[in-house]
N, C-alpha and C positions, 0 to 999 in steps of 0.2 A: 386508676389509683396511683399516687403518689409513689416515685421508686421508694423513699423512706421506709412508707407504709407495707410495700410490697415484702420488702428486706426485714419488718419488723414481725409479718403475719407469715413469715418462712421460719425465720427463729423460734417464733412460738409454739411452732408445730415440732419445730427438732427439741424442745423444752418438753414438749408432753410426750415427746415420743421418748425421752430418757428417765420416765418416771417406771416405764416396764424394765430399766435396765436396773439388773441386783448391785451395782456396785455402788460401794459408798463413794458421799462428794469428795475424803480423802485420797482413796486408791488410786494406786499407779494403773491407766486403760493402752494397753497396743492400740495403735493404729495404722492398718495398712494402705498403704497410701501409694496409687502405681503414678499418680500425673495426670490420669484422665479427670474429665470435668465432675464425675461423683466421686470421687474419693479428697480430688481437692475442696469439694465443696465442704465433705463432710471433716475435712483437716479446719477449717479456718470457722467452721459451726461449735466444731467442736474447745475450739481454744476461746472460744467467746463465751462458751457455759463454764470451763472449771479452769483451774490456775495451770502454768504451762508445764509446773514441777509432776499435775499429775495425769501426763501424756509421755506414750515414745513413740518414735512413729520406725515402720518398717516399707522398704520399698523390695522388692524384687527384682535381680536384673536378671532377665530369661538369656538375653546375650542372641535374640532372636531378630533384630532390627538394630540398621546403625542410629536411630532417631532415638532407640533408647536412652542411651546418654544424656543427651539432652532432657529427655523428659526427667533422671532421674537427677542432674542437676536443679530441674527448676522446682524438683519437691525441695532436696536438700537446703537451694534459696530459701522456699518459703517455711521451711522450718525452722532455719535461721531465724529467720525474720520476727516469728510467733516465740521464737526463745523456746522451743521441742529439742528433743534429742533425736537425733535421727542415725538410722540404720539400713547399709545396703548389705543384700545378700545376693550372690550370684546363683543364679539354677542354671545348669545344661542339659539339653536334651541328647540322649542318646542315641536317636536315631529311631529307637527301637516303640512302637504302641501307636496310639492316636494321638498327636501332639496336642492338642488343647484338652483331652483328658490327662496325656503326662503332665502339661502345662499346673493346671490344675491341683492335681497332685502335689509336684514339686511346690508350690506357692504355700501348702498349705503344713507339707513337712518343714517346709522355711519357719515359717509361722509359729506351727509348732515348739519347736526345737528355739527361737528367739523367744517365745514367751516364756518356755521352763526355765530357760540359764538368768532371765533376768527377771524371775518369778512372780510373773503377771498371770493373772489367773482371770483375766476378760482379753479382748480384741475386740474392736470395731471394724465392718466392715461396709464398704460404700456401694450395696445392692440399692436399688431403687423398686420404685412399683413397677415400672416398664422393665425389670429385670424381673421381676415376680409374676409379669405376664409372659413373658419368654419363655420362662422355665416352666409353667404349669402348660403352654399350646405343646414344646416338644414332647415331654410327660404322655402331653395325651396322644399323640403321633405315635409314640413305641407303647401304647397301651398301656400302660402305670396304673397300678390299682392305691390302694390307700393310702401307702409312703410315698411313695411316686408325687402324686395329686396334690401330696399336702406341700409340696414345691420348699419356699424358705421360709420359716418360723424369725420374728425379729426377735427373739430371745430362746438363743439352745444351747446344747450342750456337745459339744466335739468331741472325744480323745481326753475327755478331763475336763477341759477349758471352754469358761462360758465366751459364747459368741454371741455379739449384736449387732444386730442391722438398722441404726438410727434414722437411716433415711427409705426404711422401705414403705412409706405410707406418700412418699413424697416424686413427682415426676421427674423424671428427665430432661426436662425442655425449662421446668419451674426452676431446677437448680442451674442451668446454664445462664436462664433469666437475672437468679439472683446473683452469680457471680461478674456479669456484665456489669449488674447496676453497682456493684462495692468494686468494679476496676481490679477482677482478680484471674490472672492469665492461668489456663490449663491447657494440656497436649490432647491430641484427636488420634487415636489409633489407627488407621486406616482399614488394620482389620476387621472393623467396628463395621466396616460397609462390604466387606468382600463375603459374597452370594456360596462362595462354598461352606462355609460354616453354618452349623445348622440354626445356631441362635438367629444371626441374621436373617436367613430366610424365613424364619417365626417372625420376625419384624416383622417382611415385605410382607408378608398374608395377611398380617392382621386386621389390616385394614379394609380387605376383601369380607373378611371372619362376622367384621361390626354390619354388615350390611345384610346377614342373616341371624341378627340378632345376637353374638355370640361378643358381646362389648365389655370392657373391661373388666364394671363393674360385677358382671354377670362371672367371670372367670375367677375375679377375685372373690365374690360368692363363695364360688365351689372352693376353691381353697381353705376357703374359712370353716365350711361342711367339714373337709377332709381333715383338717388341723383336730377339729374337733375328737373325731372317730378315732386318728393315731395314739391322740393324748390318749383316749377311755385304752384302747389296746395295749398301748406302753406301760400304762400302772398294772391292768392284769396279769402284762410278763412278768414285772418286774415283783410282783406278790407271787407268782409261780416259781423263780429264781432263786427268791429266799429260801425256799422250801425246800428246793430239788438238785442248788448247784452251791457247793464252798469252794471259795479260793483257795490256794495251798501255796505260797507266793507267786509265782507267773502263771502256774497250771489251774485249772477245775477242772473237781471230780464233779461228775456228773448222774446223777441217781437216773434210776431204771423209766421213773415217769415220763422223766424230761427226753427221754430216748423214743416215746411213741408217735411219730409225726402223722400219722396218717390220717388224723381226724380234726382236731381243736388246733386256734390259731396258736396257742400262748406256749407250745411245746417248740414249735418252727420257731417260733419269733424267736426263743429263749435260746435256741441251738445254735440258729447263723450269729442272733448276737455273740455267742459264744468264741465259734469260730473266728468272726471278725475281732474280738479283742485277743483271743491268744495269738492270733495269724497279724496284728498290729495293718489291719488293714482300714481305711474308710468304706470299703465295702464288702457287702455280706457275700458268698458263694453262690452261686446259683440253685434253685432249689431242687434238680433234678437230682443235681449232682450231691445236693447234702442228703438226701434221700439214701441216694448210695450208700454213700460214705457211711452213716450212721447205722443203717441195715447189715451192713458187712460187719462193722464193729458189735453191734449185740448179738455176734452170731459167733465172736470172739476171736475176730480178726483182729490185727494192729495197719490201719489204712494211714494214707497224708491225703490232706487236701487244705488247699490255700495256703501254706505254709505250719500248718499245724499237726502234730501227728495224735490218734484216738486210738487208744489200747485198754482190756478190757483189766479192770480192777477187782476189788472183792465186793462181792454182795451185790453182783448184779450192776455196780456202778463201772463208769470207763472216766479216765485219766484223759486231759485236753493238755497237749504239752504243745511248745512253739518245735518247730524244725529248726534242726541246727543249718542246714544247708539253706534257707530260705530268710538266712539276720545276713548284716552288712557289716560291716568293720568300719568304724569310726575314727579318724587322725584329729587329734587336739591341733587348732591352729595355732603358732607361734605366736601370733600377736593377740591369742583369743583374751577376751580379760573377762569369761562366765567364770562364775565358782563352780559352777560342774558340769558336768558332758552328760545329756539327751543321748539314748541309744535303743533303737530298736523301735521306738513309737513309745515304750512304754516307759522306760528306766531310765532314773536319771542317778547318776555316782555322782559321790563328792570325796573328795581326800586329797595329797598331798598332789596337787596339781603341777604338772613340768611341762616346756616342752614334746612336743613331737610323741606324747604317748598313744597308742591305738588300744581304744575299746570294741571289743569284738566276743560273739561266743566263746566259751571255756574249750567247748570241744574237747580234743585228747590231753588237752593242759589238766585233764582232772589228773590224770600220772601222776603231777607235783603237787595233787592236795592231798596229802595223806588222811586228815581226817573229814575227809568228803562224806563219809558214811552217817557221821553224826550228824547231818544235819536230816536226816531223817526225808529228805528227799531221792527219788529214784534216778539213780545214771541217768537215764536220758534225758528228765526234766534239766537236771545242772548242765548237762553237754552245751542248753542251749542257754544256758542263764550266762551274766554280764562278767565280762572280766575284765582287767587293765595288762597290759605288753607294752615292754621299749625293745624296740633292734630284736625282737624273737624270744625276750626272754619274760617269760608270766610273774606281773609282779603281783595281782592281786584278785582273790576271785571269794567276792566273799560269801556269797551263799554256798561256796561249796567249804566254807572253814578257813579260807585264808584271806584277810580281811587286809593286813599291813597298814591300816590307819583307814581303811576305803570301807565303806558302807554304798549299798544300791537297796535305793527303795521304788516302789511303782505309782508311778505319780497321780494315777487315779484307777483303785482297784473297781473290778467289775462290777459288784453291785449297784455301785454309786453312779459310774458313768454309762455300760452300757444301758440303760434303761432310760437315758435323759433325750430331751428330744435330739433325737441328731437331724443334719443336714442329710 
């Protein structure tokens, strides 16, 4: 086949695969774009369906390789080039976890926190099917039952923010193809081949895998099976939720149904999701341990777990508050130019923006809110709600009464997001 034709029957494909995506053809779309050859693909697919006013693009510098640089010049080139806005964000590893789970992570609080300050409410991301087979063999290696299985959805929901995977119906070798034939240069991670990582070695097998039957098509199957069966589960929780759990700004209270985990799925599901949005985590608690935890509390303990602390309320219901000791403090950068500060996963302030301010829990700053009482929320809930400080001194906390021109809203309350598909 003719390269034209090849380059013409690859766009097409990225054309139908952007009629599942919700966003309109005006809307501003993130794009994270690292250098590698699927995210450059889907940079330069992408500027060829819609006008370049309504892209931004975001790269990550982990700061883990000196060949980074490089790679994240030759996006910033080619976003130049396409007339995009482009954005680096630095991550560091602490030392501390599984690096390409912290990896991971960090990429995606980057993510996050760029999309809310420059209020994008999609992101594109450059998963492929050869990523969607990866992720479904390791899945099944650690035994993954139904979320697990259902690997990546090309249209979900995050932390608030719709996620798309444009290019997950399309291979890895087809988009290297098409970038050769249009003369357009991308970076090779070397990680990309190193045997200690688990994805890789789901590579090297799978071509062992195809030889008893277990071929792509077949794997992507069963994903489809699973996608299926999570949807049916997720509308159940999410009809069970309504019923059994109210927000109360950061916190849910939680009725006595939603406290029985020992039998039906829709009680668990509803719980960890719980935990995972007041704990501002991408993932849910383990289930032995939420077992615990929720046992001890109907029995009218006040337990923490994941960063969340559960105390028992009136009528049988218990109070889901964030732990004060498990939020971060946030420093406004000097040259930031967001209208407002991201904090905590959930909360985003806006107000008289300066310099060098640190958003962080209220904590013992309630001392300087006199009328913290009227807001009809419990000490401990506000201890852990959002506040603004310069050089030690609390300029503004306004859920607990003291506002100074600052408002914090939650930028996607519970009902609405924990129940969307997540990753």
């Amino acid at each position: 086949m003719p390269i034209a034709n090849v380059a013409d029957t690859l766009l097409d494909r990225f054309h139908t695969a952007l009629a599942v995506s919700p966003s309109h053809q005006t809307e501003t779309i993130g794009l994270c774009v690292s250098g590698g050859g699927d995210s450059i693909a889907m940079l330069h697919m992408a500027a060829r369906t819609r006008a370049s006013r309504n892209f931004k693009v975001l790269t990550v510098d982990h700061g883990l390789r000196s060949e980074a640089k490089d790679e994240i010049a030759l996006v910033a080139a080619q976003a130049e080039t396409l007339g995009l806005d482009h954005t680096v964000v630095e991550w560091r590893w602490d030392g501390t976890g599984n690096l390409q789970a912290e990896a991971r992570a960090g990429r995606w609080a980057a993510a996050l926190h760029w999309a809310a300050t420059h209020n994008l409410r999609e992101i594109w991301l450059g998963h492929t099917e050869d990523d969607q087979v990866e992720t479904v063999l390791m899945r099944l290696a650690r035994g993954s039952g139904i979320d697990g299985l259902t690997a990546m959805y090309q249209s979900s929901q995050r932390d608030g923010l719709r996620v798309f995977r444009p290019l997950l119906g399309i291979g890895r070798d087809e988009l290297r193809a098409w970038l050769n034939a249009q003369d357009i240069n991308w970076c090779d991670d070397p990680s990309n081949n190193d045997p200690r990582f688990d994805r890789v070695r789901a590579r090297q097998m799978f071509d062992q895998l195809e030889t008893l039957g277990l071929t792509r098509k077949r794997l992507l199957q069963t994903v489809n099976h699973m996608q299926a069966a999570h949807i049916s589960l997720q509308s159940a929780a999410h009809q069970f939720a309504k019923q059994h759990i109210r927000q109360d700004a950061g916190d849910l209270l939680i009725g006595p149904e939603a406290l029985d985990l020992e039998k039906a799925d829709a009680p668990r599901r509803v719980m960890a999701a719980a935990f995972a949005w007041v704990g501002s985590r991408t993932y849910r608690p383990r289930f032995e341990q939420l077992l615990e935890t929720v046992a001890q509390a109907r029995k009218g303990a006040t337990v923490t777990l994941g960063g969340c602390i559960i105390s028992p309320a009136e009528g049988g219901t218990v109070r889901l508050m964030r732990e004060v000791a498990a939020t971060k403090p946030v420093i406004r950068a000097s040259d930031s130019v967001a209208k407002g500060v991201f904090w905590d996963q959930r909360w985003f302030l806006e107000g008289p923006l300066s310099d060098d301010l640190q958003f962080r829990a209220l904590g013992e700053g309630i001392r300087d809110c006199p009328h913290w009482r009227d807001s009809g929320m419990p000490r401990t809930s506000l201890l852990a709600s959002p506040s603004v400080w310069i050089q030690g001194t609390l300029i503004a906390a306004p859920l607990a009464g003291l506002s100074n021109g600052w408002a914090a809203r939650i930028v996607a309350d519970f009902h609405s997001s924990a129940f969307a598909i997540e990753d």
